[in-house]
N, C-alpha and C positions, 0 to 999 in steps of 0.2 A: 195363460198362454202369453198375453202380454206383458207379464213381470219376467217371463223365461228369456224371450227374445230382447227386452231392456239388460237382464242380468248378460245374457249370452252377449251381446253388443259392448256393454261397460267392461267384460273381461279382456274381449277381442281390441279392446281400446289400449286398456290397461296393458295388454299384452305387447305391444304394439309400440306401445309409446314406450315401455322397458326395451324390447328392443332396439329401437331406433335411441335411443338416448346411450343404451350401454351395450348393446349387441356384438359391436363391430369391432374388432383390435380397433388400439388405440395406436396411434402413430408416435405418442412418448414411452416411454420405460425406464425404469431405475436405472438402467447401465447406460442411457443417454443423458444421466446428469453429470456433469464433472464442472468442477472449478473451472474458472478461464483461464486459458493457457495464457502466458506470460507475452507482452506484449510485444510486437517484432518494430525496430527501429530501424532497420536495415530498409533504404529505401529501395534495393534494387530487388530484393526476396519480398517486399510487399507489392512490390509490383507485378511479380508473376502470377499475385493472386490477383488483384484489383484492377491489373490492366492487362489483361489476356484480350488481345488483338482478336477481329472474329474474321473467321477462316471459312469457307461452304465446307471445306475437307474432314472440318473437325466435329461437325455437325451429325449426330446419329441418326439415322435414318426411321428408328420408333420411337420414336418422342412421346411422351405420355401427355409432357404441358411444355407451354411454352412462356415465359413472364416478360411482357415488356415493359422494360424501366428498371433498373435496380437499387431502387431509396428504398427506406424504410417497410413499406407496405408490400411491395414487389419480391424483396429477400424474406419479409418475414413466411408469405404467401407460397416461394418457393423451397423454403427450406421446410417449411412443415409439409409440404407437399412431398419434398423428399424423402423426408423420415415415416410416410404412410407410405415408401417404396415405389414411385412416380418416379419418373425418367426426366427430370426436368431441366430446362434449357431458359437461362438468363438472358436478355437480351437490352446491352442497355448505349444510348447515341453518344456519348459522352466518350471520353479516354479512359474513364474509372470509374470504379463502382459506386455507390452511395449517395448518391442525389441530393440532398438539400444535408446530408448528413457527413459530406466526403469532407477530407482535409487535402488545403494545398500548401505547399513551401518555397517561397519566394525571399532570394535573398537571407537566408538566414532566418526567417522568420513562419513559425507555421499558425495559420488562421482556419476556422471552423467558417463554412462557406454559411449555414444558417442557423442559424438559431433552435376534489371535492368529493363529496366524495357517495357525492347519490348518483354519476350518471351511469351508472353499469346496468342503472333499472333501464336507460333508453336503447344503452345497445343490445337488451332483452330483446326489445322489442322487431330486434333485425333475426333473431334465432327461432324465435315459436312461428308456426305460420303466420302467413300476412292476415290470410281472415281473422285468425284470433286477435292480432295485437289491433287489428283497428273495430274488431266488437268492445273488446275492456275500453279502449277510447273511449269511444261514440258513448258507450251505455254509463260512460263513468267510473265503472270500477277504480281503472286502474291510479285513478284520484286517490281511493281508497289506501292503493297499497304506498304512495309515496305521494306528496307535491310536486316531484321535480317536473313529474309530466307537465304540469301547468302553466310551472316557474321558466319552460326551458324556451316556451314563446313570449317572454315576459324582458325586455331589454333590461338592462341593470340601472338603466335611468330611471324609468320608469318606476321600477323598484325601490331604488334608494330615496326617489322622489316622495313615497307613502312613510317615511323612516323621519325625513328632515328636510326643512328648507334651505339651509345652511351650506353655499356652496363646497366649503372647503372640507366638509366633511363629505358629500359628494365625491369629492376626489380621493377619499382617504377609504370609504365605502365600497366603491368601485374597486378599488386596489386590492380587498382583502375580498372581495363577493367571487365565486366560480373560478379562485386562483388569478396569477397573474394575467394569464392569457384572455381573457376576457375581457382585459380594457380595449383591445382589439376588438371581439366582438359589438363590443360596443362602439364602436366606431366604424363598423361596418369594411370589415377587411373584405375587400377583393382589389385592391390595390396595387398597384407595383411598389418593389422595396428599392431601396436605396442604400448601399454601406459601403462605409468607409473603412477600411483595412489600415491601420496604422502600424508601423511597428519603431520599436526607440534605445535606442543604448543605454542601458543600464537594469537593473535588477528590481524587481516591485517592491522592495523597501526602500530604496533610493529613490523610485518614481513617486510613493504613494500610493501605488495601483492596490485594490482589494478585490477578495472573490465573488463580491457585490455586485449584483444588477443594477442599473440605474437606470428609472425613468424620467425623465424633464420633461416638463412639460412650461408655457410661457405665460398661463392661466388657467385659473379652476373649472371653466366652463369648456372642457374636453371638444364636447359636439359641435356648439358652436366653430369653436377654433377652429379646430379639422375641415368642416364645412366651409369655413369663409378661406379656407388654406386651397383645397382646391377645388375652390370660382375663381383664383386667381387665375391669369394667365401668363403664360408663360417668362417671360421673362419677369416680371415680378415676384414670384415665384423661389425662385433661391434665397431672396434675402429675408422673408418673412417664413420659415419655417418654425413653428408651431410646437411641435413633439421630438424628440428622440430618444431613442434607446444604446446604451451601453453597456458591454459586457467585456471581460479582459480573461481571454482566453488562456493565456499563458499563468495566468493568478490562481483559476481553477485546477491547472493540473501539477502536481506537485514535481513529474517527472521534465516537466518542461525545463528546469534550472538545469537537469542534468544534460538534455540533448540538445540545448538552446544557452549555454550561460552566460552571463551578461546581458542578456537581451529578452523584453518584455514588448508586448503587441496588444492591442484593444481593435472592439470592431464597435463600429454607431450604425443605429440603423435608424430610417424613419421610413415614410411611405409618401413616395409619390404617384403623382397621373403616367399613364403611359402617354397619353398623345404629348406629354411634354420631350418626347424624347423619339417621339415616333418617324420624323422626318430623316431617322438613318436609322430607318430599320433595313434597307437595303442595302448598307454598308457593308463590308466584311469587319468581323472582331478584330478589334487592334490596327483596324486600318480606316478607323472613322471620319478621320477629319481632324483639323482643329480646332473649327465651329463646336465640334461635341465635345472635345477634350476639355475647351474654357468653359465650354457649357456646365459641364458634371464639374468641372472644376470650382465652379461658385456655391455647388452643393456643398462640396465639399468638405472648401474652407471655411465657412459658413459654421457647419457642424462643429468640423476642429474648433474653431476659437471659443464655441458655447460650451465645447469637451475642456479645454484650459482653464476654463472659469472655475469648473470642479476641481480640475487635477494640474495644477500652474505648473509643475515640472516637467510634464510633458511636453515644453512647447520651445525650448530650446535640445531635445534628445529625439527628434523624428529624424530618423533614416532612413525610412519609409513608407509611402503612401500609397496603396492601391486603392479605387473605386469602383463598384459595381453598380448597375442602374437598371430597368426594367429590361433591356435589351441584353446584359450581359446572363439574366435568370433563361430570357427566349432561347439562347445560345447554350447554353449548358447544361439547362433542366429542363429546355422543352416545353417551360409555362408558357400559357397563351396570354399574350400581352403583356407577360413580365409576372404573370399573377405572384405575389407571397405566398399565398394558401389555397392558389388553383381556384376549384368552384367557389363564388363569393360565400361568405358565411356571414351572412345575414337571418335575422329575425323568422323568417317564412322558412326557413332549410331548421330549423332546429324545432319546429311547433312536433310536436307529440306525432303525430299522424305522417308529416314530413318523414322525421325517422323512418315508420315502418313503414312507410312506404319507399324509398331510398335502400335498396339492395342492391346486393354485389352482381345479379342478375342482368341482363340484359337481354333484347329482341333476338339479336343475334344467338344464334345455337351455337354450343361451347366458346363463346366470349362472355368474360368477366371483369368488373373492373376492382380495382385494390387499392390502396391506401387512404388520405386521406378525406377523398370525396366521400368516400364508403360511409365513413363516422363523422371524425371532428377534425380538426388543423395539428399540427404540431406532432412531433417523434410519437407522443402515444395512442394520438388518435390513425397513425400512420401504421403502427404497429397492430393497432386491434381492425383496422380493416384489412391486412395481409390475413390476419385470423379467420374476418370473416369468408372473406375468399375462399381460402383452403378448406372451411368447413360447407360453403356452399360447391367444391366443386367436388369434395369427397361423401357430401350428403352424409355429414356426420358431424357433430355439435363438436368440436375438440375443446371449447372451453370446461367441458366436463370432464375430459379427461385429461384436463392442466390442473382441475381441481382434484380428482383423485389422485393425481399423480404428488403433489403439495400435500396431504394428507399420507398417501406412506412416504413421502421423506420425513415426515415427523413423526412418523410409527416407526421409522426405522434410526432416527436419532434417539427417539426415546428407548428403544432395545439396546442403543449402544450405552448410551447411559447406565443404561440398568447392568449394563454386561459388565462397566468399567467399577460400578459401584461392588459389586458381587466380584470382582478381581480383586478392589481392594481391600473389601475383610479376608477374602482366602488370605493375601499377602501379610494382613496383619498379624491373625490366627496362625501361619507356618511359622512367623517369627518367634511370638509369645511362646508357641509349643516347642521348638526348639531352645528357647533361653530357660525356662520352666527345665527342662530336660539336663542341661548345662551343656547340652553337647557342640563344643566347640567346633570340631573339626565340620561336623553337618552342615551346624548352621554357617559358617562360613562358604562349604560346597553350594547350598542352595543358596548365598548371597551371589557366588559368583554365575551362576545359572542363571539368575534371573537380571543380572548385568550382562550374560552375553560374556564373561571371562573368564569358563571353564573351560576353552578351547585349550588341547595343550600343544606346543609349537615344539621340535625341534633348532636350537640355536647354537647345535656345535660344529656345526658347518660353517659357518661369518666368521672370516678370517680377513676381510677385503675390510678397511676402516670406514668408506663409504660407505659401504651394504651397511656394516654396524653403525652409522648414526642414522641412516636411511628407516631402518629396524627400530632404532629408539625413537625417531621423531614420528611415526605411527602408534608407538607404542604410547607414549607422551599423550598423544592428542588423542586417545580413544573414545575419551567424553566427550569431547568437545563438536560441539554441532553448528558452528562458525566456520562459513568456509575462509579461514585467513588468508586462504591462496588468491582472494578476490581483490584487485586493484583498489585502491582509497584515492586515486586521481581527482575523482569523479565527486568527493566530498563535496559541500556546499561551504562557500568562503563566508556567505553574512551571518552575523549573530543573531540568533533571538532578540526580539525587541527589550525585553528584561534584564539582558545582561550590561553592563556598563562598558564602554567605548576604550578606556584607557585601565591598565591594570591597576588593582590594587598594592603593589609595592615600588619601591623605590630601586634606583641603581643602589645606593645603602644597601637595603635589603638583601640582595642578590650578592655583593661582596660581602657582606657577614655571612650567608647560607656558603660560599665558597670557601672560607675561608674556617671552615667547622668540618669540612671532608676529612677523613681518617686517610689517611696518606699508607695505610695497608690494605685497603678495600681495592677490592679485582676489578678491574675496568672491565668497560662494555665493550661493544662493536666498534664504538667511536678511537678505540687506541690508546683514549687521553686517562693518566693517570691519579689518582687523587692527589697527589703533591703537586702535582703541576696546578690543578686550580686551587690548589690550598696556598702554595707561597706565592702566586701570581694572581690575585684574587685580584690585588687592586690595577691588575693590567690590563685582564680578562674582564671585570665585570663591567665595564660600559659597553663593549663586543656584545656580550652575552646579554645583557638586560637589554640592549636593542633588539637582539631576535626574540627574546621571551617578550617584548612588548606587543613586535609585528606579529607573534604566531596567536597572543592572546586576543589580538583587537579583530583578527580574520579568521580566529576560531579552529588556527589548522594547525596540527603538532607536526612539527619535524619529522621527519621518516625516521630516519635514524635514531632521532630519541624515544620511537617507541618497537625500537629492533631490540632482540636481546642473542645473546649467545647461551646457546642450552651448555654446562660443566656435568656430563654425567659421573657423579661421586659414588663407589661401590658400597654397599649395603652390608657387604658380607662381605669374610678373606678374602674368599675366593668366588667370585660370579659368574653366574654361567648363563644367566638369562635377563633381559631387560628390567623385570621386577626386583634383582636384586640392584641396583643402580638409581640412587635419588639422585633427581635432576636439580640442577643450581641454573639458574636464569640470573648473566650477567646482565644489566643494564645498563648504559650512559652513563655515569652519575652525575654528571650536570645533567640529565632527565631528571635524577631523583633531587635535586635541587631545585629543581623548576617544579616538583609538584608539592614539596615542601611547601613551598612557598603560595601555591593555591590552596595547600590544603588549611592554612593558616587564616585565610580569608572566608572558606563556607564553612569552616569549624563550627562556629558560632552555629549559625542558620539551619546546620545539615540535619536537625532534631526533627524537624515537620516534614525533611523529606527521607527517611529510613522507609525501608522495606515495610510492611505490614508481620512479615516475620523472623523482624529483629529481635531479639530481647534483652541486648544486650544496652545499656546506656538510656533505657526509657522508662516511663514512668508505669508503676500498673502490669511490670513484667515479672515472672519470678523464674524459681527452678524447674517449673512442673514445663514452663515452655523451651529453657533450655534442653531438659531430657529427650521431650519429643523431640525437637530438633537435632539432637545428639543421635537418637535413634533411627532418624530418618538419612544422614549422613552412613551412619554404618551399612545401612542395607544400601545405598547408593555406591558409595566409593573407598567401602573395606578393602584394603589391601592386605593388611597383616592379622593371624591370628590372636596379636598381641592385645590389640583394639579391642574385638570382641570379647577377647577376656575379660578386660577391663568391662565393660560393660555388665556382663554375667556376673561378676562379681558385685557389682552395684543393686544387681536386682537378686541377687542370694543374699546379700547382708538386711534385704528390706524384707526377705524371707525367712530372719534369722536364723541361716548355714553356715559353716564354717569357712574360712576361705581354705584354710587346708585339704577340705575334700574337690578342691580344680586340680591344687597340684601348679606347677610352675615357682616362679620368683617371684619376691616383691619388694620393688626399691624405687625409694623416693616416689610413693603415692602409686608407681605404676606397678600393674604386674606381666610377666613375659611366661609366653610359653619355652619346654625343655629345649635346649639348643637357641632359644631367640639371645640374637647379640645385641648391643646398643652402647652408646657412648655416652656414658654420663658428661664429662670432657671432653674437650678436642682432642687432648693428648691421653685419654683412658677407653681402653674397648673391654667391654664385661661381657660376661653368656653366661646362659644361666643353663648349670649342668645338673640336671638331677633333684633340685630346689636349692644347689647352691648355686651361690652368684662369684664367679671366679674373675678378677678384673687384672688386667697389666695394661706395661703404657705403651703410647702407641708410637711403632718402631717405621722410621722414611725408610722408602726404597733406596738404593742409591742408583740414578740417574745421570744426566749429562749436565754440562755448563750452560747455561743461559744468563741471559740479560734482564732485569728487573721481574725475579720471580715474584707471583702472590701467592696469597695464600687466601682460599674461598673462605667465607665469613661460616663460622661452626665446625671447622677443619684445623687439624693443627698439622700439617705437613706442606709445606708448600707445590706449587704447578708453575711450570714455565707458563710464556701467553701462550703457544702453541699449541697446548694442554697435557705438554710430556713431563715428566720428571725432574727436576732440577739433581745437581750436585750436594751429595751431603755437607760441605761444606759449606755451604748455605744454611745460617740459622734457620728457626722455626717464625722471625718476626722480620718483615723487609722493616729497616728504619730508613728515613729521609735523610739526603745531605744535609750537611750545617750549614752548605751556603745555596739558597736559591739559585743564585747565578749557573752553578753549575747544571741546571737544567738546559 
């Protein structure tokens, strides 16, 4: 009777505890993951998010929840709340959202206002009932399942004290023990903070700034220090400050150079007394006094010059200085007494039992508290008390279903994997089966299928020259996955620390490379001709090796020098479609002297930096990796049936077939399908008719008169610069005057 009513009971438990654990929708789902959206710089569109003014009007009338405060713990608290479909309403004293996590911009300069991996077993201890977590306490268990329960009322002094007597390893112990943030606890944070906002002209290679934290401290005896720092009294007090902390805001993010350039910012922080500052607490912000200006001002400077000791260049490039002090936290984030971390975090708040007992709960009916009081200090102890929040006021654990939800996006990356694996034997296999078969015209169809360039277009309508280059410059860039229409304004001016300051060649250098241009080579956008730099070499080259000096020392290329003019050259007699038209890309040619002339410098070196699937010019590479790679170009960016031949013929002669049974031409190594034409010579166009190869030579249009026609390099007919036809009377080669001058 009484094993029934045991069993019956442990079921109803079982049961129970399955339900309440996974019963209830989860408030995440796969279609609520996405990448973050791209970040918005526009300060007047981030503002309509982060500083929405509050209105009674705007205000719903069924409110589900309400969050007051919107840092870290508050948003996290409200937005899970929302995704479990709660009506919720943000409510925060401030101009803007984000509490000790908001950013503000002053001057040109934007500042972050603030600043182990066993303790997930203590915030267990806030999710199971309270009775349970303080029996495994009391009875010791929970000793069993980890130390940290024991270690987590255990000061890091004390600890390190059982390690070594060795001050300075004390200091170094401390620093690596419970992460950085913990030297804090050990010091017994409930403090007021102090920081200094500096911001300075120039770039953090110029400054020296790094993405480094810095702690100082003025001796290895931490507690001490701290303790005798504030018994001081007030005015003594500035000049003897103890600790600081350093971080450079601007070093960390990489986009700062772009929406900030030239300019780099750092913040110091230490911890003072509130009653040192508490005699204008009745002050209004910004309207304190002088008393308090010079007051925080001795903090200040103080700070500063111990911050120059590290980083000397900062201390003639300050532009500017803001400061913040326990009354500026009262003011903005509502801490009582300027707190840093709000409720003190001390020794007694983290003892085992402390924990579970510290919930999100309160006396009051439907009030809860959230963020960092909840757990621990800092962004992620801020973050997992918004969690707890939300799960105590939804009465459902959501840490478990952030863990299921993290387990199928890795059941569902691995299905893609597996999908992406199994595409590419199909893709290998269609090909093999196809060249196996010899069937040309197929496998070409399925190359252009699975590029997306079976689509067939009508192009005998484009009679407008606009439309038609408009048509070829889409057609052109259809691989290309670069949006080149995107501005380079925004490039970064300073080098890599690796690169050398001054170029490696000479003015020399630069009129020798000038002075080797082919005086029939087609200009680029720039106008300039190759004769012109070629007989003016020694006029031109100090001009030019000046700019090639400044664009290499600042890392920026010329706009121009890297503009090209697309020459569409016909394929065919007669063209009727974009594909029959190869594109010629004129460029600069003093661009292409300027890279001559780098390329001559990493020549050398460029060996250890090639691709991983180069084969060409390395060591330990053969034919087997050029093929693949040959074969993996065709099913990419086959244009001509001609290609694929060539290939099928490659793997029918290693099949010992005949080439006679494809059928086509074969000249000089290549082979062409029936009707394919090609130009041995500029001045020769062949086709191949039937399996002969029929060739004549190639006859100019007759066109109009112009002014110093070219002729495009692999062309033998010359083009005005316009891109029309010249007069036949115009040879097939422009030569240069005898006399320079006449330029």
């Amino acid at each position: 009777m009484w094993l029934v009513v045991f069993l019956v009971w442990v079921l109803l438990w079982v049961g129970g505890s399955y339900w309440y654990l996974f019963g209830k929708k989860s408030p995440f789902s796969l279609e609520s993951v996405r990448p973050p959206a791209p970040r918005e710089f526009d300060q007047r569109k981030r503002d309509k998010v982060i500083k929405q003014g509050f209105s009674i009007d705007r205000v719903p009338q069924d409110l589900d929840v309400i969050v007051i405060g919107s840092g870290i713990g508050g948003l996290t608290a409200g937005a899970t709340l929302a995704k479990a479909g709660k009506k919720v309403l943000v409510l925060e004293q401030h101009d803007q959202a984000g509490g000790c996590c908001h950013t503000y911009i002053e001057k040109g300069f934007e500042f972050d206002v603030d600043l182990c991996q066993k303790t997930h077993y203590l915030a267990t201890l806030k999710l199971i009932p309270q009775w349970i977590s303080l029996l495994l306490l009391k009875s010791g268990l929970a000793d069993w399942v980890s130390p940290v329960f024991k270690l987590s009322g255990t000061c890091a002094t004390d600890y390190v004290n059982t390690l070594t007597s060795n001050k300075d390893l004390h200091v170094i112990f401390s620093y690596l023990f419970y992460e950085m943030q913990e030297r804090l606890n050990m010091m017994k944070h409930g403090r007021g903070s102090f920081l200094v906002f500096s911001g300075f002209d120039g770039t953090q290679e110029e400054l020296g700034l790094v993405s480094t934290n810095f702690w100082l401290f003025k001796n290895n005896d931490m507690d001490k220090s701290m303790d005798d720092f504030f018994a001081l009294s007030k005015e003594e007090a500035p000049d003897n400050i103890p600790m600081m902390f350093i971080t450079m805001p601007s070093a960390k993010d990489p986009e700062s150079k772009l929406r900030h350039p030239g300019k780099s910012c750092m913040t110091i922080l230490t911890m003072v007394k509130y009653e040192w500052f508490e005699e204008w607490k009745d002050t209004t912000v910004r309207k304190r006094g002088d008393d308090y200006y010079n007051y925080k001002m001795r903090f200040a400077n103080n700070l500063f010059e111990w911050a120059c000791k590290l980083f000397p260049k900062i201390k003639d490039k300050l532009v500017f200085q803001d400061v913040a002090t326990p009354l500026t936290n009262c003011h903005y984030l509502g801490a009582q007494r300027g707190a840093m971390y709000s409720a003190e975090h001390n020794l007694d708040r983290f003892h085992a039992e402390a924990v579970a007992r510290n919930r999100c709960n309160t006396p009051v009916k439907n009030l809860y508290i959230s963020g960092q009081d909840v757990f621990s200090c800092g962004i992620a102890g801020a973050l997992h008390g918004g969690l707890l929040c939300a799960s105590t006021v939804l009465d459902h654990i959501v840490y478990i279903d952030l863990l299921l939800l993290k387990k199928k996006l890795k059941r569902r990356k691995a299905r893609e994997i597996a999908q992406l694996e199994r595409k590419k034997i199909q893709y290998k296999e269609r090909i093999e089966l196809e060249f196996s078969k010899m069937n040309t015209k197929q496998a070409f169809q399925k190359i252009k299928t699975l590029t997306g360039q079976n689509v067939k277009q009508d192009y005998s309508t484009i009679t407008d020259p606009q439309t038609f280059a408009n048509t070829l410059n889409i057609f052109y860039s259809r691989f290309d996955t670069t949006d080149f229409s995107a501005a380079c304004d925004e490039l970064l001016s300073a080098l890599p620390s690796h690169i050398q300051a001054s170029p490696p060649f000479t003015e020399e250098d630069v009129r020798q490379e000038l002075s080797r241009c082919k005086v029939g080579k087609a200009m680029g956008p720039d106008s300039i001709p190759g004769k012109v730099l070629k007989f003016c070499a020694m006029e031109l080259s100090p001009v030019l090796f000046s700019i090639m000096q400044e664009s290499f020392c600042t890392g920026w290329w010329p706009t121009l020098w890297r503009t090209s003019t697309i020459i569409p050259i016909p394929k065919k007699l007669r063209p009727s479609e974009p594909n029959h038209y190869r594109p010629v890309a004129l460029t600069p040619i003093v661009s292409k002297c300027f890279e001559k002339l780098i390329l001559r410098t990493i020549l050398p070196s460029v060996g250890a930096q090639l691709d991983k699937h180069q084969f060409a010019y390395r060591a330990r590479r053969g034919t087997e990796d050029a093929v693949a790679c040959l074969l993996h170009a065709l099913l990419q960016h086959l244009e001509t049936p001609a290609l694929l031949l060539s290939a099928a013929v490659l793997l029918a002669r290693g099949q010992g077939e005949d080439d006679s049974a494809l059928g086509g031409c074969q000249a000089e190594g290549q082979l062409y399908n029936d009707k394919d034409v090609w130009k041995p010579e500029p001045c020769q166009i062949c086709v191949c008719d039937s399996g002969n190869i029929l060739c004549d030579d190639v006859i100019c249009e007759e066109g109009y008169d112009c002014e110093d026609p070219i002729i495009p390099e692999g062309e033998c007919c010359p083009i005005c610069p316009d891109g029309t036809v010249p007069h036949l009377s115009y040879c097939c080669t422009v030569a240069p005057p005898s006399d320079p001058a006449h330029l």
